[in-house]
N, C-alpha and C positions, 0 to 999 in steps of 0.2 A: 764130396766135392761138388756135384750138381747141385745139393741140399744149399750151401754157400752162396754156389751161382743165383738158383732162383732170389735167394734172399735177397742178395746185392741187386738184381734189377727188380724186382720186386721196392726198394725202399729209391731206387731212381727213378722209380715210375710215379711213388708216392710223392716224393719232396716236390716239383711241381707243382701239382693239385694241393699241396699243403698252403704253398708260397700262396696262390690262386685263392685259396679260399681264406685264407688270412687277410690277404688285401681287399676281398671283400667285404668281409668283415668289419675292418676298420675305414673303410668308404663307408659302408652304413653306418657304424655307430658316429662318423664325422657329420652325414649329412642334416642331424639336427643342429647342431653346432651352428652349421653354415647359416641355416632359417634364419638363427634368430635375428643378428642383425635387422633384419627385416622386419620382424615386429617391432622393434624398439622404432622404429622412424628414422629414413635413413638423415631427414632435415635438422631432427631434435638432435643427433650426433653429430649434421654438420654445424649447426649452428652453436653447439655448444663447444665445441673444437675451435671454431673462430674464434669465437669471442674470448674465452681462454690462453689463445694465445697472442688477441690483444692486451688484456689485463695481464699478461706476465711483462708487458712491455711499459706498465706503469709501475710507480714507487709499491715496493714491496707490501699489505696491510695497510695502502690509500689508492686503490684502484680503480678509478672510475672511466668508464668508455661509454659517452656517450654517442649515438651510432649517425651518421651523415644523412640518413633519411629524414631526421627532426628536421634538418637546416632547413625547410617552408616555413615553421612556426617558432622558433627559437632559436635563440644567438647560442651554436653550440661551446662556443667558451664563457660566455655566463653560466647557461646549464651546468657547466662542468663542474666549474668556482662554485656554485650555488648548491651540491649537490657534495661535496666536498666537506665547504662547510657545515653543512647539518650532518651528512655521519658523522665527521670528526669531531664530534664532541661527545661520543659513544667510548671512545676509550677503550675500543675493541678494533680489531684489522677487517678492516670493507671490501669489500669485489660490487660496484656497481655497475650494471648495465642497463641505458635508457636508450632506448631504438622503438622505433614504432614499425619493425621487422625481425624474428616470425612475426606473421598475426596472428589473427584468431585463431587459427588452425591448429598453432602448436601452444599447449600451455605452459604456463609458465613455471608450472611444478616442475614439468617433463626435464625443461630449458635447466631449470637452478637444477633438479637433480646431475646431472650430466656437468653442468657448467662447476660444481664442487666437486665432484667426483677426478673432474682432469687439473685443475685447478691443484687440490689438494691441501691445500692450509687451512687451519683455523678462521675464524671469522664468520659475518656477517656476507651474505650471500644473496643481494637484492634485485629483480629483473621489475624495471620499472617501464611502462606501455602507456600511449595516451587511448584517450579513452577507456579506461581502465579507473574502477571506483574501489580500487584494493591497492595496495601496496605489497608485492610478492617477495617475499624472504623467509630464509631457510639459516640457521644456527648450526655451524660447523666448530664445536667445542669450544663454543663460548659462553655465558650464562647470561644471557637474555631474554625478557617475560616477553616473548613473541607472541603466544595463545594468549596470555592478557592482553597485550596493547590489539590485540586483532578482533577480538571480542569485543574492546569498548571501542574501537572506532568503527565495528557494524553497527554495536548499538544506539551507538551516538551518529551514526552516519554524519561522520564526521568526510567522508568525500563523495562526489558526484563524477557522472563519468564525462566531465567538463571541469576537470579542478585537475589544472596545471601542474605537469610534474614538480618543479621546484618546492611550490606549496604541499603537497603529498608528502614529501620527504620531509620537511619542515614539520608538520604537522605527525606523522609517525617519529620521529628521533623524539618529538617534543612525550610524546604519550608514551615513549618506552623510557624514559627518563623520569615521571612524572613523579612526586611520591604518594600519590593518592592511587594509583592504579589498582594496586590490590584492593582496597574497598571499590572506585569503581567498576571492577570484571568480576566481583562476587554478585549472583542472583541474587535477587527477592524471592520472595515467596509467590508475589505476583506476576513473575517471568515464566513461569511454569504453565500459568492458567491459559486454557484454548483460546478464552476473550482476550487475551491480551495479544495474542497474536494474530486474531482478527481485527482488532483494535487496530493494530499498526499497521496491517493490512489498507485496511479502510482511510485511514486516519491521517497516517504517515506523509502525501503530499502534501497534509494541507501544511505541513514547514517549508515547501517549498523548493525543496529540494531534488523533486526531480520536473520530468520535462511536464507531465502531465497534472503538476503540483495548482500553477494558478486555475486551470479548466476545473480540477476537484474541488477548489475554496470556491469556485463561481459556483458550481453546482451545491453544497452546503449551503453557501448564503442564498440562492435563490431557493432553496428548499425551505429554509429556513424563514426570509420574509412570506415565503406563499401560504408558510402554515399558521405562523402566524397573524398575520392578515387575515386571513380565514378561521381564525380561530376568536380574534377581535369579533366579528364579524358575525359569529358564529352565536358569540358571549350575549353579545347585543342582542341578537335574536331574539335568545333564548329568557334575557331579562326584561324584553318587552314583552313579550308573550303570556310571562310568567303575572304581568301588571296588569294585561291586557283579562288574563282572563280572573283576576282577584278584581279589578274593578267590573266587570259584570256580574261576579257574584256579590255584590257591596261592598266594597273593602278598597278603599284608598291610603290607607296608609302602610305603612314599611313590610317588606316579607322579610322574613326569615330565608338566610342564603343570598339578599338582594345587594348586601355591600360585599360578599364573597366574591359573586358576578363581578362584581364593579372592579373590585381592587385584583381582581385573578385576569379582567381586560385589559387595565392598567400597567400590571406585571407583566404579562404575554408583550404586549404593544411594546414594553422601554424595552426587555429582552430582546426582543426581537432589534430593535432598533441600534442596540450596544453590538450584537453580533454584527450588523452589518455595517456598522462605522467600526468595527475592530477589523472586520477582513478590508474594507479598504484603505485601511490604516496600514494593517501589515503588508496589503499587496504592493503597496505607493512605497511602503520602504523598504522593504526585504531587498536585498541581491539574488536578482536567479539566477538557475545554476548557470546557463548560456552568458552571461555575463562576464564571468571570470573566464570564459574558454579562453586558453591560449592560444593567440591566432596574430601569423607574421603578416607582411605586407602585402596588401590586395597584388595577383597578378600582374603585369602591365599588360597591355591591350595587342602588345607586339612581341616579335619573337624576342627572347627563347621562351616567356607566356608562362613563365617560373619565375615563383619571388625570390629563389633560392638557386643559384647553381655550383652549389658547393658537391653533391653528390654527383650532376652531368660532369662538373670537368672531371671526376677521378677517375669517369665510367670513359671519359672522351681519350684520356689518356691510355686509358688501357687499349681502347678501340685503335689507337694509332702503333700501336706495337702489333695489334694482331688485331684481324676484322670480324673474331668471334670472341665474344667474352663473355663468360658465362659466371656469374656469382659466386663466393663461397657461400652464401646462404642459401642459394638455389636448390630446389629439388632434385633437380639434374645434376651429372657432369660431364667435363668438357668427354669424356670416355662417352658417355652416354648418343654424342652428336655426329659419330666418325663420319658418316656420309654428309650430314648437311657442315661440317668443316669445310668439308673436302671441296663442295659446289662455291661456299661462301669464298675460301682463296682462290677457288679457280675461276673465279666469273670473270669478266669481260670489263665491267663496271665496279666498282666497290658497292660492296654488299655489306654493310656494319650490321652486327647483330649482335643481340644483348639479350640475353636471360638472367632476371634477377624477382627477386619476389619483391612485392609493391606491396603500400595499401593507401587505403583513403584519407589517412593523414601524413603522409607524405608531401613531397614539394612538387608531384606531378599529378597527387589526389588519385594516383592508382589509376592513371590510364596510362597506357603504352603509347600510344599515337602522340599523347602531351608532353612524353618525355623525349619518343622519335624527331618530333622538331625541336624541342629543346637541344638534343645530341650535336643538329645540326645546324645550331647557330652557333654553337661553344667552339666546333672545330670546325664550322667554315670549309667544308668539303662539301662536295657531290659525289650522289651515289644514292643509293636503295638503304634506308634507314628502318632495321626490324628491330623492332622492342618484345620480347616475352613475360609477360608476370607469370612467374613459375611459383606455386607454396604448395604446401603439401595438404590433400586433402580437397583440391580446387582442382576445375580442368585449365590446363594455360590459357590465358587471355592474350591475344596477339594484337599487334599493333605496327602498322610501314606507312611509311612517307617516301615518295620519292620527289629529287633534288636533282636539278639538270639531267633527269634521265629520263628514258620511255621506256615502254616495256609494252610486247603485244600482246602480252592478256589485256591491258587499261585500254589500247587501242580499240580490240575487238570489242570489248565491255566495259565501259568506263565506270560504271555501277559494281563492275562483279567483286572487286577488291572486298567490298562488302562479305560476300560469303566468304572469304578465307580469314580474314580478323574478326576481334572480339573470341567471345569467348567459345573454344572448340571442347565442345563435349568429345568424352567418349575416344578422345584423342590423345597421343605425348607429345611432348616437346617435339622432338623429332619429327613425328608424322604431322605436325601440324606445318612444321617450318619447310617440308619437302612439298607441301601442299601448295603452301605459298610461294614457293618459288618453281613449283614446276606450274602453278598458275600465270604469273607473271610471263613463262618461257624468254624470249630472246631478250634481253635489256641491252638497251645502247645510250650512245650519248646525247643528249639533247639542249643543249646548252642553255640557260635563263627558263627550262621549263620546273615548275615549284606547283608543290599541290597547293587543292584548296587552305584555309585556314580552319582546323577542327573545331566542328563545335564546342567540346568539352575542351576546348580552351578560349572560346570565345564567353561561353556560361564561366566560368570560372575568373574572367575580369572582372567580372558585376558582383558589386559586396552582398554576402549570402544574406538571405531574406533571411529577417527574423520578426515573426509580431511581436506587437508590442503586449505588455504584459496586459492589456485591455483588451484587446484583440482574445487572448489565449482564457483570459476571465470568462469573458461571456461567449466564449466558444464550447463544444459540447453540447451537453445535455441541460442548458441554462434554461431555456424558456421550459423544457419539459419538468423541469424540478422546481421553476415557479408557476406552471398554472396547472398544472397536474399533479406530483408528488406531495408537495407540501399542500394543498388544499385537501389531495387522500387522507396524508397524514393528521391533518386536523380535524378529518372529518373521523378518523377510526378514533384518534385522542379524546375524542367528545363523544362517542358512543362507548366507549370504554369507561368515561367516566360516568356516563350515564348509567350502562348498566351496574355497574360497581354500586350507585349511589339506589338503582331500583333492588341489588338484591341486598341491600341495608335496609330499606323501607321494609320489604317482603319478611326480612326476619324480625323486625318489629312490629311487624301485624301480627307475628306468629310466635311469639316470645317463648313460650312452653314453660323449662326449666329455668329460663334465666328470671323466672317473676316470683321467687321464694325469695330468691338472697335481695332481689331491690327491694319486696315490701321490708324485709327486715332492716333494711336499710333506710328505708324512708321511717320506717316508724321511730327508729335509735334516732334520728334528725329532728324527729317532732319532739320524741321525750327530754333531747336537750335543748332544745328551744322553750320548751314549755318551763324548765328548770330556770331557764336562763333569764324568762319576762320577768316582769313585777308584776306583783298581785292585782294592782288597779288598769290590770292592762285592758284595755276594750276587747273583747271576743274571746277574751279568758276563756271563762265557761264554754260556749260555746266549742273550744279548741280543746279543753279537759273531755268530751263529752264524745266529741269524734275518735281523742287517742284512745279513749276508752275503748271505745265498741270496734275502734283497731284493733288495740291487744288483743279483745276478746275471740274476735273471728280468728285472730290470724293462732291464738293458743288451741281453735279446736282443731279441725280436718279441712281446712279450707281448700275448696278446691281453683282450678283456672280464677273462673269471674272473681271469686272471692279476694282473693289475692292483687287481683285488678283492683278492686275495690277499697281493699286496704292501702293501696297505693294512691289511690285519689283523696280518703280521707286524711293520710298522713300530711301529705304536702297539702292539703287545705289547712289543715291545723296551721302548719309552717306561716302558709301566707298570713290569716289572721293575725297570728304575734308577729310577724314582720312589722316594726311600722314605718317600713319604706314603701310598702305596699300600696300599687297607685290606685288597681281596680278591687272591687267587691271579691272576698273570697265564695261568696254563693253565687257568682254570675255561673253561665251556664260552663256545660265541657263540649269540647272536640266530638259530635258523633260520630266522627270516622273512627276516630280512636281516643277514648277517655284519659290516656298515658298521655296526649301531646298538650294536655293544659287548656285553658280555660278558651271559649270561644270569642272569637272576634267579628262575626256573623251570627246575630241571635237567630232563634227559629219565629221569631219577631217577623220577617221577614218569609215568602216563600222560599222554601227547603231547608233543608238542615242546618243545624251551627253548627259552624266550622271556626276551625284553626286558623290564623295568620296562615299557614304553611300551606294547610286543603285550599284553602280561597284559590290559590294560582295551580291547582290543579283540575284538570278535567273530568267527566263525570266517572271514565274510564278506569285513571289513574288511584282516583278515590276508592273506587271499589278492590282494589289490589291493593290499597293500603287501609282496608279494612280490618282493626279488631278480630280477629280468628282463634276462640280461644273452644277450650275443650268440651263437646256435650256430653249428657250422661249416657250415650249409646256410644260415645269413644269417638264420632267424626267429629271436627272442627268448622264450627259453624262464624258466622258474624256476631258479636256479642249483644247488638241489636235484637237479634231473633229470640233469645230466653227470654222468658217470662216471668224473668225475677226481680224482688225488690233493687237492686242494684241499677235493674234499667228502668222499670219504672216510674221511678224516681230520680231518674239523671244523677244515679250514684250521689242523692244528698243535696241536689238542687232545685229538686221539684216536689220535698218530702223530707220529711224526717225519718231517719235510717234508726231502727233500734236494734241492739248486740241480739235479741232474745229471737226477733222474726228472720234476721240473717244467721241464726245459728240454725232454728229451726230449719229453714231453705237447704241449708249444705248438707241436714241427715240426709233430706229428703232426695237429694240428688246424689 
């Protein structure tokens, strides 16, 4: 019996502590649950709740809500029609919405995720935003190449974030309709490569298409005349110089390279010339982007100081039913305000107050203060007029007018309003709007008293500056890319070429292996030239006489010179039976270098014969493009320096060359 007893209070003592620690339990395992909400954004849920249960309130699979904050820049029943019509011709069920609220804050993924999710039906799923250079849509079980058309209108940059919603839509239905699409949203092979997307980096404004697009084609073309111009200039120089110093060595007639100079100044100079009548060509007629902005009727200069008050009166209406209204798109809610509710019905004076998210393409340009007197010319009351721009991600920016009333905060501080509007860091809705009116303290009547006129609605009557595309050309880095960059540029262009052209010289001073396969080459030239003369040819002999004691050196071990050598008697041969041949084939050679052909400065004259080519070079350059062929110790000397019949004889011009003493020379070395 006792055994029972303890048992039975024994398990009343337990069930309690069970119940207890069960509901624990499930309090904790609930309290994640509760979080999340909270990470998802509670905006991006309200926002997409609204506007979902506006598009249930349109035709079923033709749903478009265009939002009351455009009504600054667009007629929103055009918009609507216009927007209408380009999905509708997709053949699939639309949900559009075109609002220029959320802003930035929230994106438009987050927005369309959420907004299909409550939504619920198949379809096309579109959140369209100005300023905005995408077109945002999401495919809800329907089959449309959305990753294609979104591909080719990045790559095509086919919008700016100044191109009009209507036109957006327009242009997206046009390119998911297109029947080319699949070929153009397939890569090249060239979409891959890093330069090409430096390229377009770089490259990219000069279409013009964005804001910084004409300052990039000014900076191009001033690079481009500076380097040019200095590369003219440069050409010049370099082809006086070149004359300058072949006529001090004797030599007035033509260099070799001298019409290259000429026709490469010529080329440079129209170049250059065609670029810069091309960029003013396109800058004079392209459309820039600023151009197409959509933009509604300049403010007037007087209240309500909005081109638009189609979103004041719906916000004025609400205000006259109750003196706090707070947005469904708002970050806040009306739960969120209990105390500052409470002050705003209980005041003394009407205290109209309004939390709603703004932005800068709005009909108020996203200031509170432009909309607080906007409020209060629509409804023609007095009172304390608060504005909040509430979004999510931003600290609220506050904004009050007061309308026949005074208040002894403006009394004591007529400046301080200042501190409690604009924008409150570090603040909420709440604690900013308790600020503000426990700043203001007592408000009373004061009849015909009206604030100042806000500036941001006095800037706001004056049509927005824009330069002119002349203006934004030679703005930037214009003068610095024409008398800096491009003068750089042609001076590094012209040392570049220069050295390219010194280490081509340098490897024909120094030929090595490349002088086997030429002689063999010059000699196969002379033996079918010699095949090809007539017997009564003049210099016949002479030309039998030379290929001979070619072949012969070149059949034993010929070494460097020798090989030089065979190359000099070969194409002597040639010229001989040429008989187009203007000068003596026994006129002198090149002493810089036997390979550049016959001299055009004899040694007739003080110092060496030279080449048309040497003449215009310095005594310097000469020596660097000296003959350097192999001695019999293995260093490479000037071919000058041996003491073999090949130079003593000016390789056959100061001598007659025989096969037997040049055969001998080459055991001997």
């Amino acid at each position: 019996m006792s055994d029972s007893v303890s048992t039975t209070a024994a398990r009343r003592l337990l069930s309690p502590l069970a119940v207890a620690l069960l509901t624990a339990l499930l309090v904790l395992s609930a309290a994640p649950a509760q979080a999340e909400p909270e990470e998802t954004g509670e905006e991006d849920v309200g926002a997409a709740e609204h506007f979902a249960d506006l598009l249930a309130e349109e035709p079923e699979g033709a749903a478009v809500v265009v939002h009351d904050s455009l009504a600054g820049d667009y007629s929103l029943s055009k918009l609507e029609q216009s927007l209408h019509d380009s999905f509708g011709r997709l053949d699939v069920p639309y949900y559009v919405v075109a609002s220029s609220v959320p802003d930035y804050a929230t994106t438009s993924d987050d927005f369309l995720a959420g907004l299909q999710d409550r939504v619920g039906e198949p379809g096309l799923y579109v959140h369209l935003r100005p300023q905005q250079s995408r077109v945002q849509a999401v495919a809800r079980q329907v089959d449309l190449p959305l990753a294609e058309a979104q591909r080719v209108l990045a790559r095509e940059r086919a919008f700016t974030s100044y191109t009009p919603l209507h036109k957006m839509a327009g242009v997206f239905v046009d390119t998911l309709t297109a029947p080319d699409l699949a070929e153009r949203a397939e890569r090249g092979w060239s979409d891959s490569l890093p330069i090409t997307w430096w390229l377009d980096a770089q490259l990219g404004g000069l279409r013009l298409d964005t804001r910084s697009g004409p300052a990039q084609l000014g900076e191009l073309t001033a690079g481009v005349a500076g380097t040019v111009v200095t590369l003219g200039l440069l050409l010049g120089a370099v082809r006086a110089g070149r004359r300058g110093r072949a006529a001090k060595a004797g030599y007035h007639g033509d260099l070799p390279g001298d019409r290259a100079l000429g026709v490469g100044r010529v080329l440079v100079l129209g170049t250059g010339a065609v670029v810069v009548v091309a960029s003013v060509v396109h800058l004079s007629t392209a459309t820039l982007p600023w151009e197409q902005q959509q933009r509604g009727p300049t403010p007037p200069q007087v209240a309500p100081y909005v081109a638009s008050t189609v979103r004041v009166m719906r916000i004025a209406e609400e205000l006259a039913e109750d003196p706090l209204y707070v947005d469904p798109l708002a970050q806040v809610g009306v739960q969120d305000l209990n105390g500052t509710a409470d002050r705003v019905a209980g005041a003394d004076v009407p205290v109209y107050t309004v939390v709603l998210p703004m932005s800068r393409t709005d009909e108020s340009g996203g200031e509170p203060e432009v909309l607080a007197h906007a409020l209060h010319h629509v409804m023609d009351e007095e009172g304390v007029f608060v504005v909040v721009h509430d979004t999510e991600g931003h600290s609220p920016k506050v904004g009050a007018a007061l309308f026949g009333v005074e208040a002894e905060g403006l009394t004591e501080d007529p400046y301080g309003l200042w501190d409690v509007t604009g924008h409150r860091f570090d603040q909420t809705v709440d604690q900013a709007l308790v600020e503000l009116l426990d700043w203001l303290g007592d408000v009373s009547a004061a009849p015909g008293q009206e604030p100042e006129t806000p500036d941001w609605a006095q800037e706001r009557t004056e049509p927005p500056y824009e330069p002119s595309r002349w203006e934004e050309f030679f703005s930037g880095r214009f003068a610095g890319a024409l008398f800096l960059a491009g003068p750089l540029t042609a001076a590094v262009l012209l040392a570049l070429a220069g050295l390219a052209l010194r280490v081509r010289a340098r490897l024909r001073a120094v030929p090595g292996r490349a002088l086997r396969p030429r002689a063999d080459r010059a000699v196969r030239r002379a033996v079918r030239a010699l095949e090809s003369a007539p017997q009564d040819r003049p210099g016949r002999d002479a030309a039998l006489r030379e290929i001979d004691t070619a072949l012969a050196v070149l059949a034993g071990e010929p070494d460097e010179l020798d090989l030089v050598g065979v190359i000099v008697l070969a194409e002597r041969a040639v010229r001989r039976l040429d008989p187009e041949a203007v000068t003596g084939a026994d006129a002198q050679l090149c002493e810089v270098n036997p390979l550049h052909g016959q001299a055009v400065r004899q040694r007739t004259r003080p110092g060496p014969s030279l080449c048309a080519s040497c003449t215009a070079l310095g005594k310097s350059e000469r020596d660097r493009r000296t003959l350097r062929v192999a001695a019999p110790g293995g260093d490479r000397v000037p071919h000058g320096e041996l003491n073999r019949r090949w130079v003593t004889t000016g390789y056959g011009t100061r001598g007659r060359l025989k096969a037997e003493d040049l055969l001998k020379e080459s055991d001997v070395h």
